[in-house]
N, C-alpha and C positions, 0 to 999 in steps of 0.2 A: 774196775778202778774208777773213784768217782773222786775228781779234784773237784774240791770247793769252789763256791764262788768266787769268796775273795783272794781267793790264790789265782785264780782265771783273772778275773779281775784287773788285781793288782799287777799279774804279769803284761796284759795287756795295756797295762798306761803305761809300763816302763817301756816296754816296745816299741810304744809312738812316743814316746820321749829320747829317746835313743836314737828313731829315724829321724824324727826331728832336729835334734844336734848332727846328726849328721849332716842333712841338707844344709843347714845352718851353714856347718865347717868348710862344704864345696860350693857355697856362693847362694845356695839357692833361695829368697826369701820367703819364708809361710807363712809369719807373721805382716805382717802391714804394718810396719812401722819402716819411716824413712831413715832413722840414724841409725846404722849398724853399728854402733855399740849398743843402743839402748835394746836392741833384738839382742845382740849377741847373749848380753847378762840375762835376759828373759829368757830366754831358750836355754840358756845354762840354768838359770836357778831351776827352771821346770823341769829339767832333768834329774838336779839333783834330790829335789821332792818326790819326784816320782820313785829315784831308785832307793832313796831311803823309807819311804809307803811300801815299797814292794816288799821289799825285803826284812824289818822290822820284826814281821810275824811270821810264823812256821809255815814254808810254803812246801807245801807234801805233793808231790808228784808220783812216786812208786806204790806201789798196793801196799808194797812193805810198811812207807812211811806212813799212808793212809791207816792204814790198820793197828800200827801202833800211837797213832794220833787217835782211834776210836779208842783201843783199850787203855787211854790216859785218860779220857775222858769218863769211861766207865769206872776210875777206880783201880784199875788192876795192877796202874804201876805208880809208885808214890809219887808224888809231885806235882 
């Protein structure tokens, strides 16, 4: 099974977008800003960029998915 880069990738920024909002949510600051609002919306907006980046494009994770993402590419299936 070989996931793409950008499926590795993009899963990996939402991950740390995800911890992040999380720590955010239970106090924790990651960012270095002193107004927590001005973090709170940064750390949200970057979440929400992240999961819409990740997500956007075909993230194939199964052999199955992988395989019928090569035989698209090759042609075999219209589209």
């Amino acid at each position: 099974m070989n996931i793409t880069k950008g499926t590795l990738a993009r899963t990996i920024i939402l991950a740390l977008a995800l911890i992040n909002q999380i720590l955010s949510v239970c106090g924790v600051a990651v960012l270095p800003i002193e107004d927590g609002q001005i973090e709170t919306l940064v750390s949200t907006a970057w979440t929400v960029a992240a999961a819409v980046a990740a997500w956007w494009k075909n993230n194939s994770f199964t052999s199955a998915a992988i395989a019928a993402d090569q035989a698209r590419k090759e042609g075999q299936f219209g589209g």
